[in-house]
Backbone atoms as SQL, in Angstrom:
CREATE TABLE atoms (id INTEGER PRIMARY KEY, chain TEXT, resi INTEGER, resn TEXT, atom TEXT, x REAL, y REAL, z REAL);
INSERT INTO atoms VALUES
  (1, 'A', 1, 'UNK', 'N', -1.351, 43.303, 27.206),
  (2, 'A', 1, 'UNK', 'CA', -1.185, 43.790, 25.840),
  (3, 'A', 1, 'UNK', 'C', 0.202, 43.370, 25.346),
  (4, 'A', 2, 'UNK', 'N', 0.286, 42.448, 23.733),
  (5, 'A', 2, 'UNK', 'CA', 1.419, 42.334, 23.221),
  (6, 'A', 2, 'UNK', 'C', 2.420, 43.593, 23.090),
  (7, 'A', 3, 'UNK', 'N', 3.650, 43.343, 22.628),
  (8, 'A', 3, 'UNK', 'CA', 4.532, 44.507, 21.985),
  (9, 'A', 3, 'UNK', 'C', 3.798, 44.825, 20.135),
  (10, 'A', 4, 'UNK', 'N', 2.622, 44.050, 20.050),
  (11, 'A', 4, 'UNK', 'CA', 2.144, 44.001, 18.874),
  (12, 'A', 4, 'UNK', 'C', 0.745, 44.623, 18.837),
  (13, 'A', 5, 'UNK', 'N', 0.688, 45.352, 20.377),
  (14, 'A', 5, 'UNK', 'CA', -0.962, 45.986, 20.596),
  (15, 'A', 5, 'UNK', 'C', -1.710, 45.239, 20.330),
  (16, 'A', 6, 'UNK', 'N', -1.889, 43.568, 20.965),
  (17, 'A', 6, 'UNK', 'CA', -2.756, 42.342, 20.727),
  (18, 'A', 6, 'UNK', 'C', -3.651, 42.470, 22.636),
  (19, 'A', 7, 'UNK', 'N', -4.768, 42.220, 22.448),
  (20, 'A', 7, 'UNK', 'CA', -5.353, 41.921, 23.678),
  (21, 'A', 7, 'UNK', 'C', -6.185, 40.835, 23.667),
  (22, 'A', 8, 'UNK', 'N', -6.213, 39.895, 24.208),
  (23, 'A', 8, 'UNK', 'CA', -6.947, 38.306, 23.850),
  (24, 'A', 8, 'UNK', 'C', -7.668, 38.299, 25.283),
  (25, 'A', 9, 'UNK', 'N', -9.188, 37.957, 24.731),
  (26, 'A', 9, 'UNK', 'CA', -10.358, 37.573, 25.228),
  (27, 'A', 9, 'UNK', 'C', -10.621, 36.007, 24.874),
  (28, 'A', 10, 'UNK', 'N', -11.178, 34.942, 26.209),
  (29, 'A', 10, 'UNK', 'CA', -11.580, 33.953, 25.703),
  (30, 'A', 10, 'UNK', 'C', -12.960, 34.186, 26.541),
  (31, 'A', 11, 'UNK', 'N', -14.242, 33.357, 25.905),
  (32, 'A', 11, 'UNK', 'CA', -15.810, 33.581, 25.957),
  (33, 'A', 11, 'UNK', 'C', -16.296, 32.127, 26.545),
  (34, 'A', 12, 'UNK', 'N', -17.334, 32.577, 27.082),
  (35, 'A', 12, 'UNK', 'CA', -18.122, 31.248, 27.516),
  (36, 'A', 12, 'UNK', 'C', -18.920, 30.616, 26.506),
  (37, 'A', 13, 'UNK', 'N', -18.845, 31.056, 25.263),
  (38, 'A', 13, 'UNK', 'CA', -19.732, 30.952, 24.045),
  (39, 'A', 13, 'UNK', 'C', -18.599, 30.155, 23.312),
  (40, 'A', 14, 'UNK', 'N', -17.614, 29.940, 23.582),
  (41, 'A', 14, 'UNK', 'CA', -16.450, 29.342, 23.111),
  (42, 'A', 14, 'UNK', 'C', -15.737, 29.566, 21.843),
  (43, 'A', 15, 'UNK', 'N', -15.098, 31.229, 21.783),
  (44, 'A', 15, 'UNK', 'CA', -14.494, 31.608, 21.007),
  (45, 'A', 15, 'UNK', 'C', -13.076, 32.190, 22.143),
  (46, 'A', 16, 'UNK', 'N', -12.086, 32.562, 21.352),
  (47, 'A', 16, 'UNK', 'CA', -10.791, 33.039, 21.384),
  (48, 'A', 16, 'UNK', 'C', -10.702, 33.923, 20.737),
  (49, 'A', 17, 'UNK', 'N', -10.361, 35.469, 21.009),
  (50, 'A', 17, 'UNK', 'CA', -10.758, 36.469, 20.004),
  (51, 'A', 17, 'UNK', 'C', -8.982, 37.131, 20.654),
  (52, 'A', 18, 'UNK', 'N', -8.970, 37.956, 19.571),
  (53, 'A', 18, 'UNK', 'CA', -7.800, 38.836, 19.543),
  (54, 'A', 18, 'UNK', 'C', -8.258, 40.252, 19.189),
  (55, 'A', 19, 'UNK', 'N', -7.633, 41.589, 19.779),
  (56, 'A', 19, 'UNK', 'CA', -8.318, 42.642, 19.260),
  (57, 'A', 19, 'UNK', 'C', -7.064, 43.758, 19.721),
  (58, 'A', 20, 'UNK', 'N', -7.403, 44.349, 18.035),
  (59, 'A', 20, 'UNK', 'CA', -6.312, 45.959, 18.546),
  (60, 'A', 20, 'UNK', 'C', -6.453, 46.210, 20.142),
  (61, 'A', 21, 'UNK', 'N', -5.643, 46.555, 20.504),
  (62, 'A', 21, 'UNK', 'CA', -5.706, 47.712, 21.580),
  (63, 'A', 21, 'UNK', 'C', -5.767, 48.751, 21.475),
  (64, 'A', 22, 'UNK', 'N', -5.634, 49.230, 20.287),
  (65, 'A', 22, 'UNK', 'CA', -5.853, 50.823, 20.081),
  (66, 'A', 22, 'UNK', 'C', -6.914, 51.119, 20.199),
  (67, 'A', 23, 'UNK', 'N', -7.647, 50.237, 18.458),
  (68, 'A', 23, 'UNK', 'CA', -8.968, 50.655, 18.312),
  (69, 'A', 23, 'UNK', 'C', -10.022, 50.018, 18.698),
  (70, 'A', 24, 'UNK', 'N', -9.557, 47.980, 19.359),
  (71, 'A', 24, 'UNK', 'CA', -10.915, 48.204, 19.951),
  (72, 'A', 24, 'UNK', 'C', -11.471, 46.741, 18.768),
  (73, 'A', 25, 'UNK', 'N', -10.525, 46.687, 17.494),
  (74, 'A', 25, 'UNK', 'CA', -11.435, 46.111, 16.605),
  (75, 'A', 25, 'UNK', 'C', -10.902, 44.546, 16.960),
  (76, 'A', 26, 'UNK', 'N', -11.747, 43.735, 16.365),
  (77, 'A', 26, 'UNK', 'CA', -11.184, 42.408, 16.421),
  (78, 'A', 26, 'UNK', 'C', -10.371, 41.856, 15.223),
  (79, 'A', 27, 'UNK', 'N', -8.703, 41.807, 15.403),
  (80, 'A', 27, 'UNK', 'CA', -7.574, 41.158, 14.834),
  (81, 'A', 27, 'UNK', 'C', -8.503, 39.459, 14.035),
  (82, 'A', 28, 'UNK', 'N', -8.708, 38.789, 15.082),
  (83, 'A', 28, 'UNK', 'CA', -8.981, 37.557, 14.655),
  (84, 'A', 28, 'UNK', 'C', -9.816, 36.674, 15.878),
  (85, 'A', 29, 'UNK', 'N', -10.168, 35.553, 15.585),
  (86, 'A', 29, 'UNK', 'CA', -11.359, 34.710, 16.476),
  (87, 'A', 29, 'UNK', 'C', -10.977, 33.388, 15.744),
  (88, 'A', 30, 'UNK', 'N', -10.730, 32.321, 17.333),
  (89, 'A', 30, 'UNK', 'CA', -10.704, 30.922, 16.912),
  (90, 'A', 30, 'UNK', 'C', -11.573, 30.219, 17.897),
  (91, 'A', 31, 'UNK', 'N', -12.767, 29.499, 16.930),
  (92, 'A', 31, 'UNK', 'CA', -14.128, 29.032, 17.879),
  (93, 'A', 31, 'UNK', 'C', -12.966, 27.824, 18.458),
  (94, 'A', 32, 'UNK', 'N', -13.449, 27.262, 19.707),
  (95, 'A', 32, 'UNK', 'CA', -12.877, 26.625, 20.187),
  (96, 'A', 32, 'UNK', 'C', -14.339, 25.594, 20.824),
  (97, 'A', 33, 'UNK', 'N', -13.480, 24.526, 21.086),
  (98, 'A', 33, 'UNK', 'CA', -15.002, 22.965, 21.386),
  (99, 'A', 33, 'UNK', 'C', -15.551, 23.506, 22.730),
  (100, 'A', 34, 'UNK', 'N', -14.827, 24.037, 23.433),
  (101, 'A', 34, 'UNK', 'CA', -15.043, 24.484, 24.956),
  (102, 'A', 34, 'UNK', 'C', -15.117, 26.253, 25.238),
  (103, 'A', 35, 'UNK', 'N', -15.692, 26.460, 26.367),
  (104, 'A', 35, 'UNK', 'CA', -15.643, 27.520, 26.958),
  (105, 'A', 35, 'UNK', 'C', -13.916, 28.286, 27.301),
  (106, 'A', 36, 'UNK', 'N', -13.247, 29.301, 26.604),
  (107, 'A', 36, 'UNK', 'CA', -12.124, 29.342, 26.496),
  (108, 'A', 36, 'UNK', 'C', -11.657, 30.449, 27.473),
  (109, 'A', 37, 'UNK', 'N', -12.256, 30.087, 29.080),
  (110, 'A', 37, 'UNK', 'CA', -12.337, 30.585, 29.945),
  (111, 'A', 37, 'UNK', 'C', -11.147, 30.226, 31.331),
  (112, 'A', 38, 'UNK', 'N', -10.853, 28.937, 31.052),
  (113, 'A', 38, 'UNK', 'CA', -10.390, 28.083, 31.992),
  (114, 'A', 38, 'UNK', 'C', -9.287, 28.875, 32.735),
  (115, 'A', 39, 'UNK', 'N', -8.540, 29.417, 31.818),
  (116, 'A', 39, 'UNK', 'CA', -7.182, 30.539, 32.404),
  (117, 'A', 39, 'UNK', 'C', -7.379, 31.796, 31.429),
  (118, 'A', 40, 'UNK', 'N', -6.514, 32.639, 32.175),
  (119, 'A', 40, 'UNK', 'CA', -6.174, 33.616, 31.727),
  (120, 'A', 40, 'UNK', 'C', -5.148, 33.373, 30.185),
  (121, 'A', 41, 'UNK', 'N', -5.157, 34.110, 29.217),
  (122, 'A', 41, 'UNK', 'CA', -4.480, 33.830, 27.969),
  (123, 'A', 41, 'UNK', 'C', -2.788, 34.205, 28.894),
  (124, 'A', 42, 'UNK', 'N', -1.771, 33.858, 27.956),
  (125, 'A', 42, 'UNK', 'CA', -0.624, 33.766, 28.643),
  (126, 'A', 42, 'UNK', 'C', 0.608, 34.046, 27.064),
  (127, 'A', 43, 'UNK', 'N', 1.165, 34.958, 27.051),
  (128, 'A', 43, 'UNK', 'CA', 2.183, 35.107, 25.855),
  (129, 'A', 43, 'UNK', 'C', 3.457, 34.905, 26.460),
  (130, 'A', 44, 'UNK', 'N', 4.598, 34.455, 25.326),
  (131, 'A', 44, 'UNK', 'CA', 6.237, 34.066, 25.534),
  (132, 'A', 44, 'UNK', 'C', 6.622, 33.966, 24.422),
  (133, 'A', 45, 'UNK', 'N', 7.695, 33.948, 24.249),
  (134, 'A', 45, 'UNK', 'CA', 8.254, 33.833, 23.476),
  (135, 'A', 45, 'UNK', 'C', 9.517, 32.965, 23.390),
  (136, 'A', 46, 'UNK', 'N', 9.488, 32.264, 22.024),
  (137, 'A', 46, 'UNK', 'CA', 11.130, 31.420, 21.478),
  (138, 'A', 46, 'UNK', 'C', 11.309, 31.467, 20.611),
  (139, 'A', 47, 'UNK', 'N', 12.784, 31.675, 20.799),
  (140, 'A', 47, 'UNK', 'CA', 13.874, 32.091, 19.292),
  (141, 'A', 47, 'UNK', 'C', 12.505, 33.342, 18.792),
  (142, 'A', 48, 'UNK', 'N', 12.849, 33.974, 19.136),
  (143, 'A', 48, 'UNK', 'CA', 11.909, 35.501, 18.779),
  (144, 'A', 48, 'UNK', 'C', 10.841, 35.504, 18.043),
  (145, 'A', 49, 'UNK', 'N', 10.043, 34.157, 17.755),
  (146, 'A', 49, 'UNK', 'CA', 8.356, 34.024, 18.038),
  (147, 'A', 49, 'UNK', 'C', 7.644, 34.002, 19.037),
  (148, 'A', 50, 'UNK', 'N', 6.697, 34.832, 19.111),
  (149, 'A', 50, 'UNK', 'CA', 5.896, 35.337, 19.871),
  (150, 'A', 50, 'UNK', 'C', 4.908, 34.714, 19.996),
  (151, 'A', 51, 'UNK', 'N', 4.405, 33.571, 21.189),
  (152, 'A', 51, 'UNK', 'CA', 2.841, 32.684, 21.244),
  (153, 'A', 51, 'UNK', 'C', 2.228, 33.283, 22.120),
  (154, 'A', 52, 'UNK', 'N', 0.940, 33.293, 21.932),
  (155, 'A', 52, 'UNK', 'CA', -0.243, 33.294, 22.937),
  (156, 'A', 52, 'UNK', 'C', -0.830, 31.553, 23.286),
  (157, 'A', 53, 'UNK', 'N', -1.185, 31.388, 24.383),
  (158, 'A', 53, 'UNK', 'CA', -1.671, 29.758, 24.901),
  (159, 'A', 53, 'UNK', 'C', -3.138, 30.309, 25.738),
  (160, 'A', 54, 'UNK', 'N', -4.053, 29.718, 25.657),
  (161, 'A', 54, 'UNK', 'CA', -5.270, 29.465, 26.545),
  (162, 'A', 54, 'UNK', 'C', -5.907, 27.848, 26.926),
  (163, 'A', 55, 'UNK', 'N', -6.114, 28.350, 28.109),
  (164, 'A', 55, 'UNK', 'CA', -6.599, 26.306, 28.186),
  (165, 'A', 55, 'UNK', 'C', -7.791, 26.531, 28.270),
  (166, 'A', 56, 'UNK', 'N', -8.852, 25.676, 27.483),
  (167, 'A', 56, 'UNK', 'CA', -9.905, 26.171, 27.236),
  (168, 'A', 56, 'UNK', 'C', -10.601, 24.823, 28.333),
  (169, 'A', 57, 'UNK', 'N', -12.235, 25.366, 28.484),
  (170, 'A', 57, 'UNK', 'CA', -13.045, 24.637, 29.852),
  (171, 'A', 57, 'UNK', 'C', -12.432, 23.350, 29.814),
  (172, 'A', 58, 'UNK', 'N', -12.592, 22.582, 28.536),
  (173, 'A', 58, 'UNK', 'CA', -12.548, 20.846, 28.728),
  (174, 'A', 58, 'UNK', 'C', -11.370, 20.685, 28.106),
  (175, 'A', 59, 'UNK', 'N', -10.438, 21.041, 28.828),
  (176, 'A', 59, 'UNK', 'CA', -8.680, 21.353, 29.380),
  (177, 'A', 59, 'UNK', 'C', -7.808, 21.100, 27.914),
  (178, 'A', 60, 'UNK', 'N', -8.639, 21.883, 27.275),
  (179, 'A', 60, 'UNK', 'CA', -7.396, 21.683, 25.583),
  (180, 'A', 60, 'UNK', 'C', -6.523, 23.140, 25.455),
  (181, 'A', 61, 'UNK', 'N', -5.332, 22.659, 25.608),
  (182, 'A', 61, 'UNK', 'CA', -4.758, 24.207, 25.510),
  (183, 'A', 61, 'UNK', 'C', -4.385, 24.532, 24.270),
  (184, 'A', 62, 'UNK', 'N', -4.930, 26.041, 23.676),
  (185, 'A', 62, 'UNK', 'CA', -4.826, 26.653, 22.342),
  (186, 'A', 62, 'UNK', 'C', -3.693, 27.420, 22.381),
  (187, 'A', 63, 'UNK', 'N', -2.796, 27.189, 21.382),
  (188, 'A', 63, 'UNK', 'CA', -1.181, 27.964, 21.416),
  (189, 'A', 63, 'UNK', 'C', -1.452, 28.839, 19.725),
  (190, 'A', 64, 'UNK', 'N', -0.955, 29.614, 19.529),
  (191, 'A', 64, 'UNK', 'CA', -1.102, 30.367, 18.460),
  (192, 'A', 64, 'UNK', 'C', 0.199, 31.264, 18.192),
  (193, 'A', 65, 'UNK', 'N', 1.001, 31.343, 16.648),
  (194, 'A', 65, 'UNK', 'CA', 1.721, 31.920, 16.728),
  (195, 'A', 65, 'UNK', 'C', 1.272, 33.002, 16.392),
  (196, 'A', 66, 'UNK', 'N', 1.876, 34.634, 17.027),
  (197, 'A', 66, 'UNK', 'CA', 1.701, 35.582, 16.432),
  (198, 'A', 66, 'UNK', 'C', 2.388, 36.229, 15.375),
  (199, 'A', 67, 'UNK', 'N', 1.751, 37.299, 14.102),
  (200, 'A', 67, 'UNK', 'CA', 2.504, 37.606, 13.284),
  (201, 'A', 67, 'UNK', 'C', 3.772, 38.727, 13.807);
């Protein structure tokens, strides 16, 4: 879980989803060409932006800034 109450799911149906942690709902979803299973999602940060990265099945890694 982010410092932003973000929890990221990637699917074998090949989406990337983001979802409160509170409530549960889904923040946002990015279909992706592949199964976005390959790793575990992974957050860091530079100069005090906050990314999430996933490497999805057919090895494209998705980076996303958070708000």
């Amino acid at each position: 879980v982010t410092a932003g109450d973000l929890i990221f799911q990637g699917t074998t149906a090949g989406a990337f989803h983001a979802f409160d942690a509170r409530s549960g709902q889904q923040r946002w979803m990015w279909k992706t060409d592949g199964a976005a299973i390959a790793t575990d999602p992974m957050t860091y940060q530079i100069n005090g932006k906050q990314y999430v990265s996933v490497v999805a099945a057919n090895g494209m890694v998705l980076t996303f800034a958070l708000p």
